[in-house]
C-alpha positions in Angstrom: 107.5 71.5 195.2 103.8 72.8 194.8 101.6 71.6 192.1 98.0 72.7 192.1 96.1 69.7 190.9 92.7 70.2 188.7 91.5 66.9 190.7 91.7 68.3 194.1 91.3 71.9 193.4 94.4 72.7 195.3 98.1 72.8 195.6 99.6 70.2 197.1 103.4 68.6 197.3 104.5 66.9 194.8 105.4 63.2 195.2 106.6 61.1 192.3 105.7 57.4 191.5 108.8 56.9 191.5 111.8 58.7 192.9 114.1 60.3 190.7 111.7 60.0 188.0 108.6 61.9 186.6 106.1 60.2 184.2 104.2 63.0 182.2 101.9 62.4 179.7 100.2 65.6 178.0 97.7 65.6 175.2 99.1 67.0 171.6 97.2 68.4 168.4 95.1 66.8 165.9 97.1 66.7 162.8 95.0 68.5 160.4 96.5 71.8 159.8 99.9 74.2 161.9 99.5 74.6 165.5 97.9 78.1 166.0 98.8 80.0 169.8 96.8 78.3 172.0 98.3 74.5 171.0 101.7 76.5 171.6 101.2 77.9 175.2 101.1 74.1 175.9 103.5 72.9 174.1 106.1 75.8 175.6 104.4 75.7 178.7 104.9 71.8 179.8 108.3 71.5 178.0 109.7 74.0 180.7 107.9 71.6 183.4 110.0 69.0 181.9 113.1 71.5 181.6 113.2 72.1 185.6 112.7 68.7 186.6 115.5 67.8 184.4 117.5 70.8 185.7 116.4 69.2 189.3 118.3 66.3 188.6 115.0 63.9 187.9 114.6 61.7 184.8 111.3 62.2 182.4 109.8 59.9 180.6 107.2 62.3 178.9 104.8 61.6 176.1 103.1 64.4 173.7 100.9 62.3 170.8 99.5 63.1 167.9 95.8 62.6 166.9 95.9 61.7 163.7 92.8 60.2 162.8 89.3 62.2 163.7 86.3 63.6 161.8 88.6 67.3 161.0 91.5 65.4 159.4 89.4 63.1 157.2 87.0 66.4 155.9 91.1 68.2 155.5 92.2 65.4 153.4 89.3 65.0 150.8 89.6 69.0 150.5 93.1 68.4 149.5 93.0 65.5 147.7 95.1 63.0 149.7 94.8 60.0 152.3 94.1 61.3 155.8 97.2 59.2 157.1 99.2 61.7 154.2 98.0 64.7 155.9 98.4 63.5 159.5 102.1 63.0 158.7 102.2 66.4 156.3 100.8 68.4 159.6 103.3 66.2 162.6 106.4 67.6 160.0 105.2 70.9 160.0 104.3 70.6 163.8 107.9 69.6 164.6 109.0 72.6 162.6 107.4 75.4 164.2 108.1 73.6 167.6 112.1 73.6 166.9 111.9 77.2 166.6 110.1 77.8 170.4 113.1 76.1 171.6 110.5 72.7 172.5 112.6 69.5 173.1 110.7 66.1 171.1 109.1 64.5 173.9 110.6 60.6 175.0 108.0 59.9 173.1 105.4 61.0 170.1 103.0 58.1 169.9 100.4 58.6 166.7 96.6 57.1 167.3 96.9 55.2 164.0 100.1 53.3 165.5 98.0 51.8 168.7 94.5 50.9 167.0 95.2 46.9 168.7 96.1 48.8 172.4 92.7 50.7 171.8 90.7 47.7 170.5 91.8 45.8 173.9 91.0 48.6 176.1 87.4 49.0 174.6 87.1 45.0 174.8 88.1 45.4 178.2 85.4 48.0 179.5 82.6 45.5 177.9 83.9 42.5 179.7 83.6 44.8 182.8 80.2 46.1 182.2 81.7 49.7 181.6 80.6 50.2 178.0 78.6 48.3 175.2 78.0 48.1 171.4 75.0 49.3 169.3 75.2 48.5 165.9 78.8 48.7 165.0 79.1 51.5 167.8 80.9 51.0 171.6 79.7 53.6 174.3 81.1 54.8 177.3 78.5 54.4 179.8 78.8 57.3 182.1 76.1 55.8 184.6 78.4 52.8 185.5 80.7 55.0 186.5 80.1 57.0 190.0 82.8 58.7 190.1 82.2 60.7 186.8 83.0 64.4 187.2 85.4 64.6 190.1 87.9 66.3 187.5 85.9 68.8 186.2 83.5 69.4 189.2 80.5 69.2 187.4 77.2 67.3 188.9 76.0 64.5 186.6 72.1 65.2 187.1 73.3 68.5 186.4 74.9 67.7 183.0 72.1 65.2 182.1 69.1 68.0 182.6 71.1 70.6 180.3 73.5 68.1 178.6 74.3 70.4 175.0 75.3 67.1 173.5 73.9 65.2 169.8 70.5 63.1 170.2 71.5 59.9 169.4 69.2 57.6 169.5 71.5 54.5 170.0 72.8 55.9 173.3 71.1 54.8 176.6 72.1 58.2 177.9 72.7 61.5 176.3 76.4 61.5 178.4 77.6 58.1 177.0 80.3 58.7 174.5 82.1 56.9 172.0 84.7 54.4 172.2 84.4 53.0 168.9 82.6 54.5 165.8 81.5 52.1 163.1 82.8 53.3 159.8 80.6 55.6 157.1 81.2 54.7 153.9 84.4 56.0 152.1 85.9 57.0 155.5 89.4 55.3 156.7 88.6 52.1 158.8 90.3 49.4 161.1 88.6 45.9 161.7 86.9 45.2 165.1 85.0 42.8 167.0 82.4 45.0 166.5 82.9 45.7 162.8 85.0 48.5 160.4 85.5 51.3 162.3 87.7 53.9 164.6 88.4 55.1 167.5 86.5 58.0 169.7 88.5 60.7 170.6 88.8 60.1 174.5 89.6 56.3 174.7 93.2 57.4 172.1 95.1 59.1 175.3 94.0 56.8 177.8 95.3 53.8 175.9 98.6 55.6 174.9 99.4 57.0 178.3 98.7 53.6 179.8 101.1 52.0 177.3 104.3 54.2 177.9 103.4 56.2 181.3 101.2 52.8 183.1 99.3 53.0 186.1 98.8 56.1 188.1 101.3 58.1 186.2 102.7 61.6 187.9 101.4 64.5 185.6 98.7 64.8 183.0 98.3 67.8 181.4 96.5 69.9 178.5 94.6 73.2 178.3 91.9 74.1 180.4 89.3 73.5 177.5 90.2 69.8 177.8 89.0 69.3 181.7 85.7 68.5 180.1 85.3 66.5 178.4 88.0 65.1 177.1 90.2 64.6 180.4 87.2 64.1 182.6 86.1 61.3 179.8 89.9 59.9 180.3 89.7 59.4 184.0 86.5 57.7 183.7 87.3 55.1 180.9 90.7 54.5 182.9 90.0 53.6 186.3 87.2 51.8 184.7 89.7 49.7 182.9 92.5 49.7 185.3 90.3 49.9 188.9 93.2 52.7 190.1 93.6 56.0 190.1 94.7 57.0 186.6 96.8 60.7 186.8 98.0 61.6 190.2 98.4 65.3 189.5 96.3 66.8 186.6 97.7 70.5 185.2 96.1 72.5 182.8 96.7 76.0 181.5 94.8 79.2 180.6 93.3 80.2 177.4 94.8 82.5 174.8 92.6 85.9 174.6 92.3 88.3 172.1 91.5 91.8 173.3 90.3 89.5 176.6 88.5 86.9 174.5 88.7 84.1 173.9 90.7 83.0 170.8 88.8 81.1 168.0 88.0 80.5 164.8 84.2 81.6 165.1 85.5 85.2 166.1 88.0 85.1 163.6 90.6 86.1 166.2 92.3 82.5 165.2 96.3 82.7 165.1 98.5 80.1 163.6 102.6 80.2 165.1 103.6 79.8 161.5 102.5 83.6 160.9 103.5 85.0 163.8 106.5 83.5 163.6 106.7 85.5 160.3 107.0 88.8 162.4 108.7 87.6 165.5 111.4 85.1 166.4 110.5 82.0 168.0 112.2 82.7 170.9 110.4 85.8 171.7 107.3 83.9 171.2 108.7 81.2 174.0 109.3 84.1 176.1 105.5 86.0 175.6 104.7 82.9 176.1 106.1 81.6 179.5 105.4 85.7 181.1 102.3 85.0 182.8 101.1 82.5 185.0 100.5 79.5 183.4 96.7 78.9 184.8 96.1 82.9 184.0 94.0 83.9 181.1 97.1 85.6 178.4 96.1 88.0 176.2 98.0 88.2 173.1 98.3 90.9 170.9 101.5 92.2 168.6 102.2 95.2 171.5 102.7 92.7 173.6 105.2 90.4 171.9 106.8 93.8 170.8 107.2 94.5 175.0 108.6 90.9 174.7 111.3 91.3 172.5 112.3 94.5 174.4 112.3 92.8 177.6 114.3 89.8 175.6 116.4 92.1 174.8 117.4 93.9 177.5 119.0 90.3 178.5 120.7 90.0 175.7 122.5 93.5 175.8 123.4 92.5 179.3 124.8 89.2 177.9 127.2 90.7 175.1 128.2 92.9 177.9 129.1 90.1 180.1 130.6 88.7 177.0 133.0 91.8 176.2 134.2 92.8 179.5 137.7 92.7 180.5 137.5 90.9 184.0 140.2 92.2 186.8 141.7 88.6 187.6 140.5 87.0 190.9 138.2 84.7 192.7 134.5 85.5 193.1 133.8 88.6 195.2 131.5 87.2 198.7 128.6 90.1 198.4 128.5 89.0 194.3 128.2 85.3 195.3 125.3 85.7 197.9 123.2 87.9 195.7 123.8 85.5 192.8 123.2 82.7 195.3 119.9 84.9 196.4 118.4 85.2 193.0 118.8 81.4 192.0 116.8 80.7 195.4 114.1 83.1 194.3 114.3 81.4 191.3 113.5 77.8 192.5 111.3 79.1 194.7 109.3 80.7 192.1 109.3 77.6 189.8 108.3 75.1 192.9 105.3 77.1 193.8 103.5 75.6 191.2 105.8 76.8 187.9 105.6 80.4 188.1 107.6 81.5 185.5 106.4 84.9 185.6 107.9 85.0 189.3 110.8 83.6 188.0 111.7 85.8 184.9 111.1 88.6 187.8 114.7 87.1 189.1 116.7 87.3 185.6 115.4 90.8 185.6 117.0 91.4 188.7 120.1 89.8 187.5 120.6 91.4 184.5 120.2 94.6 186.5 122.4 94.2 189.4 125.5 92.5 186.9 125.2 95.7 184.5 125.7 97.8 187.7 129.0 95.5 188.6 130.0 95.9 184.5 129.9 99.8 184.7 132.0 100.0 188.2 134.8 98.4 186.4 135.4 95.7 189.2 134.2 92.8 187.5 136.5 89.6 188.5 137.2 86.7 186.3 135.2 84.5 189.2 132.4 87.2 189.5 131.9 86.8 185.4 131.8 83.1 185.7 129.2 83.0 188.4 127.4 85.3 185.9 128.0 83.1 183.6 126.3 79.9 185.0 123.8 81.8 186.6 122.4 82.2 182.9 122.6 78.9 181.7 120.5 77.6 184.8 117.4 80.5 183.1 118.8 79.3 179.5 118.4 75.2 180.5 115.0 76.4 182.4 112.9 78.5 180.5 114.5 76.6 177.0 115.5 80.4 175.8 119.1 81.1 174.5 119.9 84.7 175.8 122.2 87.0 173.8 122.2 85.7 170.4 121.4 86.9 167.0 117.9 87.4 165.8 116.1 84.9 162.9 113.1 86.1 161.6 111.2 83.7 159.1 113.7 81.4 159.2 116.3 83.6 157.5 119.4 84.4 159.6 120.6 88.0 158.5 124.0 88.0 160.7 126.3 87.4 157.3 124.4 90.3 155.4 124.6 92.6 158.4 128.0 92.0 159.1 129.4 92.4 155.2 127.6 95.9 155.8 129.8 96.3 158.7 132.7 95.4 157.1 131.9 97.6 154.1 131.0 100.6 156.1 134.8 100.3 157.9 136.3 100.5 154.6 134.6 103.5 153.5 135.8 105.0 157.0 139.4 104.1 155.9 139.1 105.9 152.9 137.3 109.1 154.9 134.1 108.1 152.8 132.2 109.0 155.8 128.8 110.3 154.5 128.8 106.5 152.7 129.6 105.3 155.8 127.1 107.2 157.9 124.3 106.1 154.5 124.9 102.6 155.5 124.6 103.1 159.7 121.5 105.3 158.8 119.6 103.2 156.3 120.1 99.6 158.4 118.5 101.3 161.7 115.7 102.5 159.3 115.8 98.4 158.7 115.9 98.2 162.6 119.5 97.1 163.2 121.5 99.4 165.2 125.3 99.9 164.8 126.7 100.5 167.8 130.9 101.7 167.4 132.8 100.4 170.7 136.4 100.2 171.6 136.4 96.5 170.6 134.3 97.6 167.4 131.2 97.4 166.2 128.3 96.2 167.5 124.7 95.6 166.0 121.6 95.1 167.5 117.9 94.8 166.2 115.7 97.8 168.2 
């Protein structure tokens, strides 16, 4: 397996800490409001890294947190009228909401910043002792200068960053670059008691003391979004090795941006999307889906014509699926030519996903699934073993990509399948009693609605289009 590695700029083989067993640690959202798109592509894109090494027979210990204390969620929780450790919790409920319906498994485990404040307080106690950081006034810095190896994640040259550093003057830092490990408490803000007085923690030194608790030293995978390289992750691997005097992630992953008519999305251009709302138009799976059809490292531009393409796509598999599900096999053992091409796919598959997690790659071979079983459907020679190999073919892309293929469609929450099918069962009355234009009313009016009737020998079936 191929992984290409922020660190090294390049792919290389993947080799656990430990075999049979991949430590993953990968950095969560700040608990102040729902996740919008680009937490999401995260979220969906590293639980499906999880999902195939699972499916590779590996065991993960993966860890998502929650940063639930920072300078956004105490300004959200005096806006609304409530403790900022209310709203974290309000926000990780509605975060494990919306992330049930993309199909995204709870992580081994969901530490929350306010829970490890004692872990944190070591590790900045720690960095002193070693002559890594020091206090000002109630404040700890980072101090990036003790540190030579600082921007071997991110690539950038620290005379460089220092002569066009965009950072706040502080006067208390010895260098524009330090950053904070502890910030001393303003009054009326939430506070925990230090060595070096009230205060909280900085943003950066949160993951590394959480990974380092659950994942230890030189974990396998760290991952994020590619806005995080700097300088939050690049901040991480500094304060770490620091700390620990060993390498900190092995293999560091981070995906693309979210655009917007190819820009980039954000609040500031108002082209800012939250899940909860989209997933107001479009089921969640479809979302998953959008979501896992590019390259993970590519730029993915998101706009409703393409999560309509989608659901079409989405649902081409699913037609194939209720076919698979209806057909009359001929009784038998697998045919040989059906078992190599099922056996070739499945190679493209894993091939696809161990060059480093090309989904897109690997949807191509479902495609070609779905296509070449519809072609064995329509010649009518379909055996009982060719359907099964069919059959578990799909639940390999089903365990994979975390999608369920062929069911019915939930939009906002709401499942319509005992609505449409009181319709159908309504409209086969009127048929009985040769009511056919109410009959026909009823067909007519729910594909208005977008639900296709579709009569078949072994009745009807319904479909949204």
């Amino acid at each position: 397996m191929k992984i290409y590695n922020t660190l090294t700029k390049t792919k290389e083989e993947f080799i656990p800490r430990e075999p049979g067993k991949v430590y993953m640690y990968v950095c969560g959202p700040t608990t102040y409001n729902y996740i919008h798109l680009g937490n999401a592509r995260p979220i969906v894109f590293f639980d499906t890294v999880r999902r195939y090494f699972e499916y590779k027979g590996f065991e993960v210990i993966y860890v998502q947190n929650f940063t639930d204390i920072d300078d956004k969620i105490i300004k959200r929780a005096l806006e609304e009228g409530i403790s900022p450790v209310e709203l974290g919790q309000k926000y990780i409920i509605e975060y494990f909401k919306d992330a049930d319906r993309l199909g995204v498994k709870r992580a081994t485990v969901h530490p929350k910043v306010t829970e490890h404040i004692p872990e944190i307080i070591e590790m900045v106690k720690g960095l002193i002792e070693k002559g890594y950081a020091y206090e000002v006034e109630g404040d700890v810095y980072f101090a990036v200068d003790s540190f030579p190896d600082y921007g071997k994640l991110s690539g950038r040259d620290l005379d460089e960053l220092k002569a066009g550093a965009r950072v706040e003057v502080d006067e208390k830092k010895k260098n524009p670059l330090d950053f904070a490990l502890w910030k001393k408490a303003k009054p009326g803000e939430p506070f925990w008691e230090s060595p070096w007085g009230p205060g909280r923690p900085g943003w950066h030194i949160e993951c590394s003391a959480m990974s380092l608790k659950y994942l230890g030293e030189n974990f396998d995978i760290h991952g994020g979004g590619a806005d995080l390289v700097f300088p939050h992750h690049e901040n991480e691997v500094a304060q770490s090795e620091a700390f620990t005097g060993k390498p900190f992630a092995r293999y560091w992953m981070h995906n693309g941006f979210i655009t917007v008519n190819q820009e980039k999305m954000s609040k500031s251009l108002g082209n800012f999307f939250l899940v909860r709302e989209i997933l107001e138009k479009f089921p969640g799976r479809v979302i998953r889906f959008f979501l896992l059809s590019t390259h993970y490292r590519s730029p993915l531009d998101f706009d409703d014509k393409k999560l309509n393409e989608a659901k079409a796509a989405l649902e081409r598999v699913d037609n194939f699926v209720q076919n698979l599900k209806e057909v009359n096999p001929l009784p038998g053992e697998a045919r040989k030519e059906i078992q190599e091409k099922i056996t070739n796919l499945l190679r493209d598959f894993n091939e696809a996903m161990e060059d480093d997690f090309n989904t897109a790659q690997a949807m191509a071979s479902l495609f070609e699934l779905v296509r070449f079983g519809n072609t064995q459907i329509a010649s009518g020679n379909l055996t009982a073993g060719d359907k099964k190999l069919f059959e578990e073919a799909l639940n390999v892309y089903t365990r994979v990509f975390g999608i369920e293929f062929g069911v019915l469609e939930e939009i906002a929450g709401e499942d319509i399948t005992p609505l449409v099918e009181l319709l159908i069962e309504v409209r086969a009355r009127l048929k009985k009693e040769k009511k056919y234009d109410l009959a026909d009313f009823i067909r007519d009016e729910l594909k208005k609605q977008g639900i296709l009737l579709e009569d078949t020998p072994k009745g009807v079936r319904w479909k949204r289009v």
